[in-house]
C-alpha positions, 0 to 999 in steps of 0.5 A: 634289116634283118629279122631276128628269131629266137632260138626258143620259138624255132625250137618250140615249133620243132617240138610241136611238129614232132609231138604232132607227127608221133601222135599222127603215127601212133593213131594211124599205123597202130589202130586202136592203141593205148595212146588214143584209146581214150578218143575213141571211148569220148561219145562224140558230140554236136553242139549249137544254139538257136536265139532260144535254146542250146541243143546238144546231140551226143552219138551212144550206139549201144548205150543202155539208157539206164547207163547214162548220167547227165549234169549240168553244174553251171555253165558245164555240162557232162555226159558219162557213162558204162558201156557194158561187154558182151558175151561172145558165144562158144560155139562159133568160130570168130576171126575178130572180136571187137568191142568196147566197153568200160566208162566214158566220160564228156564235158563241154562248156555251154557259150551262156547260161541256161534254165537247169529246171527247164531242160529236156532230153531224150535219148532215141536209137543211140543219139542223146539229144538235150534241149536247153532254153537260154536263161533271159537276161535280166532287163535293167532299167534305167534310171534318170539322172539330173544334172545340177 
């Protein structure tokens, strides 16, 4: 038997392509456009967990530490940021000139809970690295139940 497809998912999956494609040609053959500027402003991030502890590593190469803000509110928890812009001296010729500056700002959700108080970072050679410890479940206990 024939198998029949419907016409919204044949368009939908055109659409998806094309969006895809336009995306792709925009970051690849324009560089650094206003399209994909805010990709590249995000810190990127490396996320993974221990049987103890959440650990997040955040790359911020010219980040002052004193520009840095860090939260946790639940289960998410932002990095944000200013990156500030540089001089460029007068009495040099510079055939290119590119730096970033401006706010940035990164959430990501944690997998569980973690102990807010008992959070430590540290910030070294322009990688932000947070340790979080894992919040214990609480142990119920159990109750014996008789049967009449």
């Amino acid at each position: 038997m024939v198998e029949l497809i419907s016409w919204k998912d044949q368009e939908l999956e055109k659409l998806k392509k094309d969006l895809d494609r336009l995306f792709n040609r925009r970051c690849l053959n324009y560089g650094v456009d206003l399209f994909c500027r805010e990709l590249e402003e995000a810190p990127s991030i490396e996320l993974y967990e221990t049987n103890e502890a959440i650990t997040v590593k955040a790359a911020l190469p010219g980040i002052n530490i004193e520009d840095l803000d860090i939260s946790l509110a639940g289960r998410t928890l932002t990095i944000a940021g200013k990156r500030k812009e540089e001089t460029v001296e007068k009495d040099r010729y510079y055939h290119t000139v590119r730096k970033r500056f401006g706010s940035f700002s990164r959430s990501v959700t944690l997998p569980c809970r973690v102990n807010a108080d008992e959070v430590e970072a540290n910030f070294e050679d322009g990688i932000l690295n947070i340790v979080m410890p894992k919040r214990k479940p609480k142990t119920t206990h159990g109750v014996k139940i008789k049967v009449k």
